[in-house]
KEKE-3310 file (N, C-alpha, C; in steps of 0.2 Angstrom, whole numbers, plus 5000, padded with zeros to 4 digits):
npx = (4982:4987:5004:5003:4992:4997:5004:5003:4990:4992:5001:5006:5005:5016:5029:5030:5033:5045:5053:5053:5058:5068:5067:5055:5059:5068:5057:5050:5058:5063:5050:5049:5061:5055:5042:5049:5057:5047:5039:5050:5052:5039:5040:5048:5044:5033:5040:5046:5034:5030:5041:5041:5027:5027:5038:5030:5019:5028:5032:5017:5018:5028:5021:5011:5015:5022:5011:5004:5013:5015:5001:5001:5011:5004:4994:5000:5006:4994:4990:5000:5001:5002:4992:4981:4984:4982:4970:4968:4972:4963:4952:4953:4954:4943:4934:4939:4936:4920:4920:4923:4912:4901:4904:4900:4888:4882:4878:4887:4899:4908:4920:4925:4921:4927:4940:4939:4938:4950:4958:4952:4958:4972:4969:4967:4977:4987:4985:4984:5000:5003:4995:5003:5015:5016:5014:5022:5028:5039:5054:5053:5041:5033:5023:5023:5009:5000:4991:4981:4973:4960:4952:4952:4935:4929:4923:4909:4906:4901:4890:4872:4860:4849:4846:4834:4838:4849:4842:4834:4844:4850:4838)
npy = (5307:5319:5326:5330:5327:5312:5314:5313:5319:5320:5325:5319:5303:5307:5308:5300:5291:5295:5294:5282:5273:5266:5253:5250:5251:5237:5227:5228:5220:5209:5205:5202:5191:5181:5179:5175:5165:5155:5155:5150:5136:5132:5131:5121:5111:5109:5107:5093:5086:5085:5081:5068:5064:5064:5053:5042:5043:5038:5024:5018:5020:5014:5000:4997:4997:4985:4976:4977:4974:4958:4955:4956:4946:4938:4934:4933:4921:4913:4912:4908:4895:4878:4870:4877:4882:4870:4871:4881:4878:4868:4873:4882:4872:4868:4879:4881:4868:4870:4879:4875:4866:4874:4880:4867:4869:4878:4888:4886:4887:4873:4873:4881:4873:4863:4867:4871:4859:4852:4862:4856:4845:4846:4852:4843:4835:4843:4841:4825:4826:4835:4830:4816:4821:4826:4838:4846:4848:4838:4842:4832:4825:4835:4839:4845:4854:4856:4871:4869:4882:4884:4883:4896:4904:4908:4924:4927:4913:4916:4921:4916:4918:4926:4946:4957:4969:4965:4954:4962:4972:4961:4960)
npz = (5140:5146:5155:5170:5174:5176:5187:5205:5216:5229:5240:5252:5248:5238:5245:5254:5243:5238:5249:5253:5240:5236:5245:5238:5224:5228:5233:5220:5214:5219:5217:5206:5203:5210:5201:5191:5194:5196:5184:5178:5184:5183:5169:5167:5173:5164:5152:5155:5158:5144:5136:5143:5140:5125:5124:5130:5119:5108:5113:5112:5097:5093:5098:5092:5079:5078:5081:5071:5061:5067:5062:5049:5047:5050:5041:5030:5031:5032:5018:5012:5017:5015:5013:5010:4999:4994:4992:4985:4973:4969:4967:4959:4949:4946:4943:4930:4925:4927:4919:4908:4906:4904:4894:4884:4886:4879:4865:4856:4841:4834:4833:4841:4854:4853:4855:4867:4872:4871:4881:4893:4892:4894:4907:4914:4913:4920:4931:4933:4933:4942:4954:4955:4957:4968:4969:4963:4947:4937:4927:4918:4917:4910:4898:4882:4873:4860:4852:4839:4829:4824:4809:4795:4790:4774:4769:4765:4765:4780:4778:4778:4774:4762:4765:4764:4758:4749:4740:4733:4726:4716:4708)
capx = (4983:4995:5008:5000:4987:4998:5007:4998:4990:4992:5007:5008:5009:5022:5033:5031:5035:5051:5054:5053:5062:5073:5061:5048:5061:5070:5049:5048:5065:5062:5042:5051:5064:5051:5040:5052:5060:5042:5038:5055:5051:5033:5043:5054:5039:5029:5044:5046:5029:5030:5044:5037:5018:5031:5039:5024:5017:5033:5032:5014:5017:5029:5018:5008:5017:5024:5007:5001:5018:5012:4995:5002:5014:4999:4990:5004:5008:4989:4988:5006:5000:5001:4984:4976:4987:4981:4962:4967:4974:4957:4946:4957:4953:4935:4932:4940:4930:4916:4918:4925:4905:4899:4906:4901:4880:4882:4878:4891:4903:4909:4928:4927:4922:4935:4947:4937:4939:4958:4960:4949:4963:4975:4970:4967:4983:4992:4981:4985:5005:5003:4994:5007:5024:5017:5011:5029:5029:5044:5055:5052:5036:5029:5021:5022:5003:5001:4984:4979:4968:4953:4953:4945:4933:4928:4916:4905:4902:4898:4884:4868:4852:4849:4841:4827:4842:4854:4837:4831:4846:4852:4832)
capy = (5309:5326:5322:5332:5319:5306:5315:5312:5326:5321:5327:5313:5299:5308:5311:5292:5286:5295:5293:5273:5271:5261:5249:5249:5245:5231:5225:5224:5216:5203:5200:5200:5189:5175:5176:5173:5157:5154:5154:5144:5130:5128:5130:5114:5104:5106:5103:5088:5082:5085:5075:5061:5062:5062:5045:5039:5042:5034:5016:5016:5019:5005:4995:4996:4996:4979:4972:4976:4968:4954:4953:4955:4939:4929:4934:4930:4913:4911:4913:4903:4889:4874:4865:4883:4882:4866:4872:4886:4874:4862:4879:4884:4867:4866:4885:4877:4863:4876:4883:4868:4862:4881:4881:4864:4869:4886:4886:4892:4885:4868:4876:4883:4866:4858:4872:4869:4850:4851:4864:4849:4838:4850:4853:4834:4831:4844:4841:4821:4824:4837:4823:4810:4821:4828:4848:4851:4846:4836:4842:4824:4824:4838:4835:4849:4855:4861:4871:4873:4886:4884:4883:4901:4902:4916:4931:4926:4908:4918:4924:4910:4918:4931:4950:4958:4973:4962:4952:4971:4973:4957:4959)
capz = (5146:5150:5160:5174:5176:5177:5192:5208:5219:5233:5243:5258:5245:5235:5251:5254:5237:5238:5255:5253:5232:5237:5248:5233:5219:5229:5235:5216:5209:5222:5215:5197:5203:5211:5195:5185:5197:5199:5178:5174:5187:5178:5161:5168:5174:5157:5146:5156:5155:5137:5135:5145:5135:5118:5126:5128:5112:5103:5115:5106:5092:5091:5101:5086:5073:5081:5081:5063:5058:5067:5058:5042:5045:5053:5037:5024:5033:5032:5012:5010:5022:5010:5014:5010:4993:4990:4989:4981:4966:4967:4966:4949:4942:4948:4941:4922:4922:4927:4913:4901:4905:4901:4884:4882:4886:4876:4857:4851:4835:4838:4834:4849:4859:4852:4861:4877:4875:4870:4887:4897:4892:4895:4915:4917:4911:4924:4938:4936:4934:4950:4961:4954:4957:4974:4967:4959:4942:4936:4921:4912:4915:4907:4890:4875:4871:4855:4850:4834:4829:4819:4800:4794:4785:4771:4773:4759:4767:4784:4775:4775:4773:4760:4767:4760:4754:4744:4736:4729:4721:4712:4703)
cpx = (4989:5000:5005:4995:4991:5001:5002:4998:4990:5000:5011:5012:5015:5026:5037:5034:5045:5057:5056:5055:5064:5070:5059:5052:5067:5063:5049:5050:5062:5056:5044:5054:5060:5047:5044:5056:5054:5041:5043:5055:5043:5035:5045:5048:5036:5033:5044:5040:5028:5035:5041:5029:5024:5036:5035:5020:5021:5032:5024:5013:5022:5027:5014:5008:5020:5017:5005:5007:5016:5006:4997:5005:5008:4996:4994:5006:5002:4988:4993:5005:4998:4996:4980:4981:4984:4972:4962:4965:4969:4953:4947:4955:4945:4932:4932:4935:4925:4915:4919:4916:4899:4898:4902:4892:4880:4881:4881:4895:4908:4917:4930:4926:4928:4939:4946:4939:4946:4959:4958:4956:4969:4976:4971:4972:4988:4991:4983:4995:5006:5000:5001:5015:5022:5015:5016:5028:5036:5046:5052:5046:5030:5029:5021:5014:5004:4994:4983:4973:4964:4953:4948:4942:4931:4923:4912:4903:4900:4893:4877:4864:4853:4844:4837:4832:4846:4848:4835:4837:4851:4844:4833)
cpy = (5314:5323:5328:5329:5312:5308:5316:5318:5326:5320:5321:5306:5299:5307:5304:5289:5289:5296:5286:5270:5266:5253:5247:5248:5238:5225:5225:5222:5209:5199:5196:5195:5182:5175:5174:5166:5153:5151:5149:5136:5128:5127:5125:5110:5105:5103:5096:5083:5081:5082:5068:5060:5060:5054:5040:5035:5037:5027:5016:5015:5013:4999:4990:4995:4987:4975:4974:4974:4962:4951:4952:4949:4935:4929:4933:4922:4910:4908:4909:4896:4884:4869:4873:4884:4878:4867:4875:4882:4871:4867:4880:4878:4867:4872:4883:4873:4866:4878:4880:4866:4868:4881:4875:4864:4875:4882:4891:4887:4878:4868:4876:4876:4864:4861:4870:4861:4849:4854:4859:4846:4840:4849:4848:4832:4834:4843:4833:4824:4833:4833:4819:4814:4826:4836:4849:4846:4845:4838:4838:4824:4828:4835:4843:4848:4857:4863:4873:4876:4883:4887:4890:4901:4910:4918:4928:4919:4909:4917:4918:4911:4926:4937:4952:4964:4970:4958:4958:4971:4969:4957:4964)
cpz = (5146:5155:5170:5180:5178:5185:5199:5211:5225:5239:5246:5254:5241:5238:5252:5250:5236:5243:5255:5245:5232:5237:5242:5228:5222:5231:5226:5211:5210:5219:5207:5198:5202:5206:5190:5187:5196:5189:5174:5177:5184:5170:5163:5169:5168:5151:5148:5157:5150:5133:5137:5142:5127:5119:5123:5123:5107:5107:5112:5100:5089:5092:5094:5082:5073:5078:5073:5059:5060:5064:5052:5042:5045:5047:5030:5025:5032:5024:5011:5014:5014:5009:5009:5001:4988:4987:4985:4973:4963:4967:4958:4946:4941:4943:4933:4921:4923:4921:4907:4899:4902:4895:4881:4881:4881:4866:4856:4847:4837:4839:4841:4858:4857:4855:4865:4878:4876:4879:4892:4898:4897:4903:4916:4918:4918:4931:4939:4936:4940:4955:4960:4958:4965:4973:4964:4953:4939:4929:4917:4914:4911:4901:4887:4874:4866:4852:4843:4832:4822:4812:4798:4789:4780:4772:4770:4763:4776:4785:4773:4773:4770:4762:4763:4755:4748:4741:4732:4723:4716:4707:4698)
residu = (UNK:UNK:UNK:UNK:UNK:UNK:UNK:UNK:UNK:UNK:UNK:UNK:UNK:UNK:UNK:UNK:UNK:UNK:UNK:UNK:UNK:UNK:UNK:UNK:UNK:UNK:UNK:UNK:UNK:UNK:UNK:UNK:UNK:UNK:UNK:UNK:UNK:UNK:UNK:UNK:UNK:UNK:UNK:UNK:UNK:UNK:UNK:UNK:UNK:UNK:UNK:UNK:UNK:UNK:UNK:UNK:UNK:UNK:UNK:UNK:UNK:UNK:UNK:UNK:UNK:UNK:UNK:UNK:UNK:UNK:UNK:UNK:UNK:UNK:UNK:UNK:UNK:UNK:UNK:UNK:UNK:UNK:UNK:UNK:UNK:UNK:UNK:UNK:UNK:UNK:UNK:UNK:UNK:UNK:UNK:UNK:UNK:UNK:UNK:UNK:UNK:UNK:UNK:UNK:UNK:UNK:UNK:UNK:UNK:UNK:UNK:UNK:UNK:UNK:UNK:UNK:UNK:UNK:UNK:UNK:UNK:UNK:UNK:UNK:UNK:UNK:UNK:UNK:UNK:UNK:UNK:UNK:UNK:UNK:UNK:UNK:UNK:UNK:UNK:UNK:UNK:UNK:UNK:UNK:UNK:UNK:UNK:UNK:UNK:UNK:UNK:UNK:UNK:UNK:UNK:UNK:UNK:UNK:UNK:UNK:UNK:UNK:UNK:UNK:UNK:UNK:UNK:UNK:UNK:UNK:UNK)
# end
């Protein structure tokens, strides 16, 4: 656009515009002034709803975090409650002898029974002196276990039944 175009052509309203300057920039200080009172009084009320939504938000999140503290106590007082200790204790004997009777149906090496029979004894032994001292086991009542391991035996009496390959080349 030339500046020619941008000037109007018509005389009257020229006349006008510089007849009335004054009028027309305090008509549009005043419009600037009231949007701008006008934009800072909605800037004021959204800052301040936006503090008060960000309150908000923190009294839940404490709410919250309050409450899953609480869950977690009711749930560790749950697991430490000493009735719920005591099952635990008669599950862990119960799961041994479990597996004491396991060993004891299984064909396997009687070495190895004899370990499972010794551990038997073993748990019986700690299970009666925790009935007897109340679940706490008393210094003077423990007893010393002692395991001994199984005599080994050598690789050559492993070996019982001769293959078809070591028959081939003793002939």
């Amino acid at each position: 656009m030339s500046e020619k175009d941008k000037c109007c052509n018509d005389p009257a309203l020229e006349k006008f515009l510089k007849d009335n300057k004054e009028m027309i920039e305090r008509l549009y200080k005043e419009e600037k002034e009231m949007m701008e009172n006008l934009f800072k009084g909605e800037k004021e009320f959204f800052s301040d709803a936006f503090d008060e939504e960000c309150k908000r938000a923190e009294e839940f999140a404490e709410e919250q975090k309050n409450k899953a503290k609480d869950a977690a106590q009711e749930v560790f007082n749950a697991f430490t409650d000493p009735e719920v200790q005591r099952h635990f204790m008669s599950m862990g004997m119960e799961f041994m002898m479990a597996m004491s009777a396991l060993v004891k149906a299984m064909p396997i090496p009687d070495e190895i029974k004899d370990m499972a029979e010794k551990a038997e004894k073993a748990r019986k032994s700690a299970a009666e002196n925790a009935s007897r001292s109340g679940g706490r086991p008393k210094s003077s009542s423990l007893e010393k276990i002692e395991i001994e391991s199984a005599p080994k035996k050598k690789a050559s009496s492993l070996i019982k039944t001769k293959t078809p390959s070591t028959e081939k080349k003793s002939d």
